[in-house]
Every structure is written in C-alpha cells, then in structure tokens.
MARKE-866677 format. One line per 10 residues: number of its first residue (from 0); their letters; for each residue x, y, z of C-alpha. Coordinates in steps of 0.5 Angstrom, whole numbers. Layout:
NUM = a = X:Y:Z; ... $
***
This chain:
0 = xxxxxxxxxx = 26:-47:63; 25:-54:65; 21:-58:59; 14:-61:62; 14:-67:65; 9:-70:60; 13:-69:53; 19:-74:51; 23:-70:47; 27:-74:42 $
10 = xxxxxxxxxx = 35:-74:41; 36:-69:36; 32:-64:41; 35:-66:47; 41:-64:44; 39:-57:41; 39:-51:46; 32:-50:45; 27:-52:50; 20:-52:49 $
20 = xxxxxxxxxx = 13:-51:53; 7:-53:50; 0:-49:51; -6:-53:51; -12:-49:46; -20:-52:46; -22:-53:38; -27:-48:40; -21:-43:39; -19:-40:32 $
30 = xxxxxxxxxx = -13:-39:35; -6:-42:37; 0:-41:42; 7:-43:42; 13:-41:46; 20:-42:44; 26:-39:47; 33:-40:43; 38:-37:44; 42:-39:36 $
40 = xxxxxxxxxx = 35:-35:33; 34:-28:33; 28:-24:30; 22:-27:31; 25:-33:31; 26:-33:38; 19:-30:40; 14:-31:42; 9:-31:38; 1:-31:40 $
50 = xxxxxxxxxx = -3:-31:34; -11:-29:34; -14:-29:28; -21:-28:24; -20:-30:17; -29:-30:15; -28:-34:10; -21:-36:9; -18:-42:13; -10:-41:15 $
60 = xxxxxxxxxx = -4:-44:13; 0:-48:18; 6:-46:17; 6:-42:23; 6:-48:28; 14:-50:31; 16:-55:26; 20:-60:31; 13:-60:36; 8:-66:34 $
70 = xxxxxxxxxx = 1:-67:38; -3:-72:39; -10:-69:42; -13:-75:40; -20:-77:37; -23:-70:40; -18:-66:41; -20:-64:48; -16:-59:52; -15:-65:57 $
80 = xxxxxxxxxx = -12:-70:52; -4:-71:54; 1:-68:49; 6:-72:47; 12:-72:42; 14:-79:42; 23:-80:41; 25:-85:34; 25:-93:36; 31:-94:30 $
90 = xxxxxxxxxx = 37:-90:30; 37:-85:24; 42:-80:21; 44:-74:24; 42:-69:20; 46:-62:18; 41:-57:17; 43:-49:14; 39:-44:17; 36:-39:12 $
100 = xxxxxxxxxx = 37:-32:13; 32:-29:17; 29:-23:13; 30:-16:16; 26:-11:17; 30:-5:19; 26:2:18; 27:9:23; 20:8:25; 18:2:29 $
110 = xxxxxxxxxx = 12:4:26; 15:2:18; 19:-4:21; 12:-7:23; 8:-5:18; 13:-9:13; 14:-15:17; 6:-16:17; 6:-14:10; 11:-19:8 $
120 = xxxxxxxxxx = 8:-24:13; 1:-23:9; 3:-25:3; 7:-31:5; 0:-33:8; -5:-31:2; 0:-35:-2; -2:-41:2; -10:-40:1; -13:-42:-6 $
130 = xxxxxxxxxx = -16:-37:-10; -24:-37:-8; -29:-38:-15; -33:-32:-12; -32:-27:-6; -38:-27:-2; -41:-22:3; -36:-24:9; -30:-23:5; -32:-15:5 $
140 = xxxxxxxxxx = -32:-17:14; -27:-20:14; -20:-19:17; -14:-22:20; -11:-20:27; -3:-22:29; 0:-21:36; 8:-22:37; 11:-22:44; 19:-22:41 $
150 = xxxxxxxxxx = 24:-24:47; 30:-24:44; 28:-18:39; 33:-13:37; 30:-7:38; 33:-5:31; 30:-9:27; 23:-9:30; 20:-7:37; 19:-12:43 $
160 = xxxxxxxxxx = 11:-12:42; 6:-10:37; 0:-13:33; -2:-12:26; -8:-13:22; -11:-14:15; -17:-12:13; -21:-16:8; -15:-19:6; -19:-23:0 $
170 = xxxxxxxxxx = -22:-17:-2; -16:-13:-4; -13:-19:-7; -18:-19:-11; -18:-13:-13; -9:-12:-13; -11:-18:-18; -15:-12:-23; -11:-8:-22; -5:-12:-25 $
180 = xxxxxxxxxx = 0:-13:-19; 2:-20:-18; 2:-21:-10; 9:-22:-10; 11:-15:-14; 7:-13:-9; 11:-15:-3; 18:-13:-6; 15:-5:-8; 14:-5:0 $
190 = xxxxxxxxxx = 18:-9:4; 25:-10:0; 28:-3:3; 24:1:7; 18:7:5; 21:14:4; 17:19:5; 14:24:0; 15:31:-2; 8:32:-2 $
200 = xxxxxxxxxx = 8:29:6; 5:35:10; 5:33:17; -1:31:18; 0:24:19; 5:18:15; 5:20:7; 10:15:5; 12:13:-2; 15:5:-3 $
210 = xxxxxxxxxx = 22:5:-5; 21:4:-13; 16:10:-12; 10:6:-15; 7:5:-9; 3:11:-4; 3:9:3; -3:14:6; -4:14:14; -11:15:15 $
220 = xxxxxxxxxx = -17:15:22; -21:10:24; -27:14:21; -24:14:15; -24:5:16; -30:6:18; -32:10:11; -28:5:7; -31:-2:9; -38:2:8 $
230 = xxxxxxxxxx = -36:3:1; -31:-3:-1; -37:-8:-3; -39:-2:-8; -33:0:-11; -30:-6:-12; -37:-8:-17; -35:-2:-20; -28:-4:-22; -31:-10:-24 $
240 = xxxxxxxxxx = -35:-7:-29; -30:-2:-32; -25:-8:-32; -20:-4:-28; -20:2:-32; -21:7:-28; -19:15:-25; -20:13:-18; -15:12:-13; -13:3:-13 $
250 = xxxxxxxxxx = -14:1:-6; -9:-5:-6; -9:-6:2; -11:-3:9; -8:-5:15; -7:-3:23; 0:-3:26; 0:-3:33; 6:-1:37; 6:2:45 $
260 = xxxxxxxxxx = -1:2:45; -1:6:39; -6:5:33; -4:7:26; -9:6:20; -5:6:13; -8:4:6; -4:3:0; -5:6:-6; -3:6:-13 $
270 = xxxxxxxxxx = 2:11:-14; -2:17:-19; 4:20:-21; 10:17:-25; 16:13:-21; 21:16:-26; 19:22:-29; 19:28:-25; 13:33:-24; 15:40:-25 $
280 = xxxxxxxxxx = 8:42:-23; 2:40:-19; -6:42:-18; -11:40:-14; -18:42:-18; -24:42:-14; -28:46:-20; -30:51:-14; -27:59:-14; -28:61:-7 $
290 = xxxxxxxxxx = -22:59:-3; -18:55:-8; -12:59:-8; -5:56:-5; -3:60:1; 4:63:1; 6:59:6; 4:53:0; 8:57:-5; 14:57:-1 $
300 = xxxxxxxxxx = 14:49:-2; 19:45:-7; 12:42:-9; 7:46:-8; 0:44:-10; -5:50:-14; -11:50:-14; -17:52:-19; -16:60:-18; -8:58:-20 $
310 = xxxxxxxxxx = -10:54:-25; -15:60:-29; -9:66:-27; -3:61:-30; -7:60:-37; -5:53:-35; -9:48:-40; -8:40:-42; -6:38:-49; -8:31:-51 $
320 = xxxxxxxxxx = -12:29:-58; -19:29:-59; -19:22:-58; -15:22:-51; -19:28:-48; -26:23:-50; -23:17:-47; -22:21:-41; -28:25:-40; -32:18:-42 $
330 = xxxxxxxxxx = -29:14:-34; -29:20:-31; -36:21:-32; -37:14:-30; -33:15:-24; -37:21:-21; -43:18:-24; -41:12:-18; -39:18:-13; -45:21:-14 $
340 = xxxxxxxxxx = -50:14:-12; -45:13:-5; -47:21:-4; -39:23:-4; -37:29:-6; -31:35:-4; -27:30:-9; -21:33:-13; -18:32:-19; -10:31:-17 $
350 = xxxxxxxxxx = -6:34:-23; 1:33:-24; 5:36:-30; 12:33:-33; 16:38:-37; 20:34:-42; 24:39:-44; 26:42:-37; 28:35:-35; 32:33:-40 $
360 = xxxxxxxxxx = 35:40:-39; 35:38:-31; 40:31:-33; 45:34:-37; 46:39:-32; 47:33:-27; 51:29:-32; 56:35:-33; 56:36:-24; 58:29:-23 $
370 = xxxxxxxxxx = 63:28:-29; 67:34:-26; 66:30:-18; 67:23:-20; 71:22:-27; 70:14:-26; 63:16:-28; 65:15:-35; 67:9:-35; 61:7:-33 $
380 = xxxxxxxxxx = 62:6:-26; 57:10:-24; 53:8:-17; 47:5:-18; 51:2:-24; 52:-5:-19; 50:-12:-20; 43:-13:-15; 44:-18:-10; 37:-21:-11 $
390 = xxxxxxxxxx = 40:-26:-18; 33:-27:-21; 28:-25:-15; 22:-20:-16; 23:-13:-17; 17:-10:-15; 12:-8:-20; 16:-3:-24; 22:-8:-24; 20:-12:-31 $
400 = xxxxxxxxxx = 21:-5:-34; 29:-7:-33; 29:-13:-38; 25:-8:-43; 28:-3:-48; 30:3:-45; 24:9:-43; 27:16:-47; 25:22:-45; 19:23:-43 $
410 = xxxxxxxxxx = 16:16:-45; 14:11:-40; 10:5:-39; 2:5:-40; 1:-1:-36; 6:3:-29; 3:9:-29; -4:9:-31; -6:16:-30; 0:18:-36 $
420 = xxxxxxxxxx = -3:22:-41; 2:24:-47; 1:31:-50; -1:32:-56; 4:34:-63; 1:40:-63; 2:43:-56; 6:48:-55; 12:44:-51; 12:37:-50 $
430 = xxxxxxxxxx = 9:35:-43; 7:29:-39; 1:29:-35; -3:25:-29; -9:26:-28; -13:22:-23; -19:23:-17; -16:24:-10; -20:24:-3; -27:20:-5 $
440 = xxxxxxxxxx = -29:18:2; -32:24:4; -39:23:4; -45:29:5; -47:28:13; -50:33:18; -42:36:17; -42:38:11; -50:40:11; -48:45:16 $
450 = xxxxxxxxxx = -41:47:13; -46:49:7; -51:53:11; -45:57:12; -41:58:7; -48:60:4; -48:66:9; -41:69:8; -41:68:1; -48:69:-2 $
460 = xxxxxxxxxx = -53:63:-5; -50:65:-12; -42:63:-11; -38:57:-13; -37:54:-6; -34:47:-5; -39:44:0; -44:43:-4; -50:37:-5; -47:30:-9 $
470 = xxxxxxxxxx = -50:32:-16; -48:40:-16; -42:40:-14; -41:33:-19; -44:37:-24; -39:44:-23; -33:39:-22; -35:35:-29; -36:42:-33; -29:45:-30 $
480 = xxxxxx = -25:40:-32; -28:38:-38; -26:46:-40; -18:44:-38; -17:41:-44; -14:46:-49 $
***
C-alpha cells in the first residue's frame, strides 16, 4: 500500500511500519472511517475499524480517531478540502513509546468474545460523555451502532467481521446508577473472564451468568426488544419513584451482537440469586393450578424448577418475620400494580431456597475430599488462594466484599443480593430465600385472548388457568403468594 500522494507523512511515521489511507466523510455524516494496517499490532489494533453510530442525544468521544493522522478540513470542512498532516520544521527527540497491552477477549463462542468487547468498549466510551442533568424523550430512542472489519485478527480472540449495538445507552446507565452498580463493576463482572453458562440454561436460547455469578446474561427476540423499548420509559418512572427498591428483574443493559449475518439480542440482569450461596431448591409460581407441575423429564435436572402444584404437594412455605413478609407484600403490590397498567401479565415469582444446614454439610464433605487428594490444602496452599494479578483494579460488583469481614453460613450482603430474605428464628430449619418477579414482558395481545378462549373450553370457565385478563390473574397471583408465607 502506497501513502496518498496529497499527505507528508513526518519522519517518525515514515519510520513506522504503519502506512495509512485517508477516507474523506462529509460533516453531514454521523460517522467516520479509518484504515490502518500494522503488522506490529494484533487484535483490533490492526483492523479496520468502520464506525456508524446514532447516539440521540449523546455526543461521542473521539478517542476512536488514529492518533498519529491530523486533518486540516478547513473553515467548512468540506469533503473536497485536501487533508494534510504537515512534517515538524525542528528537529525534536525521538521518542520511545511502551505499547500497553491489548485486552483480550477470549471465549468459546465468537458470540461472547463480541458481546465483551462491545461491552468493554461502551463503558470506555460512556465514561467520556457527561452524565446528563435530565434524561429526555430521545435517550429511551436512542442507541449506538459499531461495525469492525478486522484484518489482522486472530480468530481466537475475536471473529474477523461483526457489529455491536447498544440500545439506549443512557437510559441504563442511569438506570445501573439506581440500582447501585458503578459502570466500572460493571465492566469487570462481564468482561474480566468469559460468562458461563447457568444450570438453569434450558437450550432455548443463551443463559449465561457473568464469571462472579452476580450478573444474568439472558438471549432474548427482536420482539421482545420491541416489547422492552415499549416499556422502558415507564419502568424506568417506576424505579424512580420506589427509589430502586423493587422485585422486578434490574435491567442493566440490552445490546445485539452480529457475527456471519447472524443477530443475537441479549439483555443484562442483575442476578436474583445469591452469587455465593447455593440454592437447593427452585419454583416458578404463577398462582394458576392447572398445568403447573414439573414434568419428570424437569425433575430428572440437577435443578429442576417446581411449580404451584409442587409447592402446595410439598407443604413448601417461607418463614420470615411479620415485618419481613409486610415489606415484602408492600413492593410486591407496587410492582404488579405497574404490571397491571402496561397490561402485562403471565408473571412469576421465581423462588430459590438456600439450606444453610445442608450447605454447611455439603463443605465439610468437600473439605475432608480435598485434604485427602491434596495434603498441601493445609497449609493454606489451596487453589484459588493465589495472589490476583490485577493489584488494585475493580472487582466486579461483588468484588468489595473481599476487603469486608468474612460472610458465615448463611449470611450475605444485602446490598448484592437484593432479593435475599433471612429466615425467621422460629423456622423449622434455618434457610436463605430469593424471591423476585421474573417474565414481565409478556402483554395481553390478541394471542393471549385466544390461549384464554381455549383453555376456557378445555378446562371450564371456573378453573384456575394462567391466561387470564391483567387484573384476575394480578389478583390470583397476589393472593397466592401472600399464602406462601408461613
């Protein structure tokens, strides 16, 4: 590749092995594109990187631009102006630079390696826009497009096209910000090691968990994107006013990852369940009797999810205080109180049970299998024991638990896992509960009308069917669950 005839390139790239070609883009554009080919950079460093992005109200940083290229456009800024980087008149230094390292993003699922890059490279650029006063109509609009074309990729790291897209960026920052996560925690949670999948993946689709378990990483449909923009501006009202005190799922973000022509829709959750405490046992509560048992195939799982006639065969019933149980039916009435106004419903209250006892039983039993494989463990040379290489950088949103006092069994933090309820003293055996309303984006549409018309055939007018009209089944499933509790 031979430089433009039109460009005096200084003495300190002529010496470089990078050799640049400029494209021109009209000011009326919202975009930029740049080539660069080096054969000492890896990654995206050697890429080309063609960037399209709509950010609404937003305005982009312009860290993206190469840092060696400088353009004279002239008083317009006209496409026709010449560009030209001018060669230093003095003599100056030759100046050693140290190449910082490149962040990897290495994952067995091309899918995962973009979907952390594109995380990773949001929050840089978040971090350089100012917080906005106020968000306005466009923010819940608004989204930001990035499309690479990596030349000298290495297909471990990241595939050699694809496109990342955030959708209203600002709009879930702001909403993070309520929820209590720093940006930067959130970065690490998901991109410091690659997300696992969780045992509750049922194939449909990615369910993954961020690596310190704090995070759900849900795969989602374009129509359910469409539903989540309908309802954003909304649900993020309602967080404002209960102060993000609430049992419906914490959208942190929502982004579509493109690789070989294929789009995957994901959306980031805060994690119901504990990222350290094991639950035992699981149910998915609709407050609907008919059709609402697992199958044998589901029992067969090493989690399997009950249901509401699982719940009621088992004698299954939560023990908090008066107190615990009146906070806790209080936002829930709030919560499907909102849900009822966006006409949603088929709802569930997703149950998960920690029992402490059988923990603690579970760990002994570990303890005395590792000692026996590896007699070094006592001494405090267990893995996992290893100084981190980070030094001082984040964590993740679970990270700062680290520099607190140890958690004993059965404790945890309330500000991490904000669904954790303690049982009471009084219960029969002690035990953890999570409780929180899960599948809040189904509304009732001409599909649901008619699921209703015939379940109402099969099973009679008078039965306890789940598709239901918004406020009966609201109604049913608040007096189901206030009958859970002890």
């Amino acid at each position: 590749m031979n430089a433009p005839s039109n460009i005096v390139l200084p003495a300190h790239l002529k010496s470089h092995d990078a050799l640049a070609s400029i494209a021109m883009v009209p000011d009326s554009c919202q975009s930029y594109t740049h080539h660069v080919v080096d054969n000492n950079m890896g990654g995206l460093e050697g890429a080309m990187v063609d960037c399209q992005r709509r950010f609404g109200s937003m305005s982009s940083g312009d860290e993206e631009s190469p840092p060696v290229l400088m353009a004279a456009l002239g008083n317009s800024g006209a496409a026709s102006s010449p560009m030209v980087v001018l060669a230093p008149k003095t003599k100056t230094k030759k100046k050693h630079f140290v190449q910082q390292k490149v962040k990897v993003f290495r994952a067995s699922d091309p899918v995962l390696s973009v979907f952390m890059w594109g995380v990773n490279h949001s929050i840089n650029d978040l971090n350089q826009v100012p917080v906005p006063v106020m968000l306005l109509p466009d923010d819940f609009k608004a989204n930001t497009k990035i499309k690479v074309n990596n030349h000298l990729f290495n297909k471990e790291n990241l595939p050699g096209h694809f496109k990342f897209k955030e959708y209203c960026p600002q709009v879930f920052r702001n909403l993070r910000e309520r929820f209590g996560i720093e940006d930067l925690d959130y970065q690490v949670s998901l991109t410091r090691s690659p997300p696992v999948r969780s045992v509750e993946d049922q194939g449909e689709g990615l369910l993954l968990n961020s690596y310190d378990r704090t995070l759900v990483i849900k795969q989602i449909s374009s129509e359910d994107v469409a539903d989540m923009h309908s309802i954003l501006s909304e649900y993020h009202q309602h967080i404002v006013k209960c102060h993000g005190s609430t049992l419906l799922p914490q959208f942190l973000g929502m982004y579509r990852v493109s690789v070989d022509s294929e789009e995957t829709y994901l959306i980031v959750m805060r994690n119901m369940f504990s990222h350290r405490l094991v639950v035992h046992r699981k149910y998915d509560l609709k407050g609907s009797l008919v059709a609402r048992e697992a199958s044998d195939k589901e029992r067969g799982k090493e989690l399997p999810t009950f249901k509401d006639m699982d719940f009621r065969n088992n004698m299954q019933k939560v023990y908090v205080t008066d107190e615990q149980k009146e906070k806790f039916m209080e936002k829930l009435h709030k919560d499907v109180e909102f849900l009822v106004r966006l006409k949603i419903m088929d709802y569930s209250l997703l149950l998960g049970i920690h029992d402490v006892g059988r923990a603690e039983r579970d760990e002994e039993e570990g303890e005395e299998i590792f000692n026996e494989e590896d007699p070094e463990a006592e001494n405090g040379l267990a893995p996992g024991a290893t100084v981190g290489s980070y030094g001082t950088s984040p964590e993740g949103i679970a990270g700062y638990m680290s520099c607190c006092k140890p958690l004993g069994p059965g404790e945890f933090d309330p500000y991490v896992d904000v669904y954790a309820l303690g049982s009471c003293p009084g219960a029969p055996q002690r035990e953890v509960y999570f409780m929180g309303l899960i599948d809040v984006l189904t509304q009732y549409d001409t599909k649901k009308k008619a699921a209703h018309a015939a379940k109402t055939v099969k099973h009679g007018a008078g039965a306890e069917i789940s598709t239901v009209h918004p406020e009966q089944y609201a109604k049913r499933f608040r007096d189901f669950i206030f009958n859970i509790f002890a």
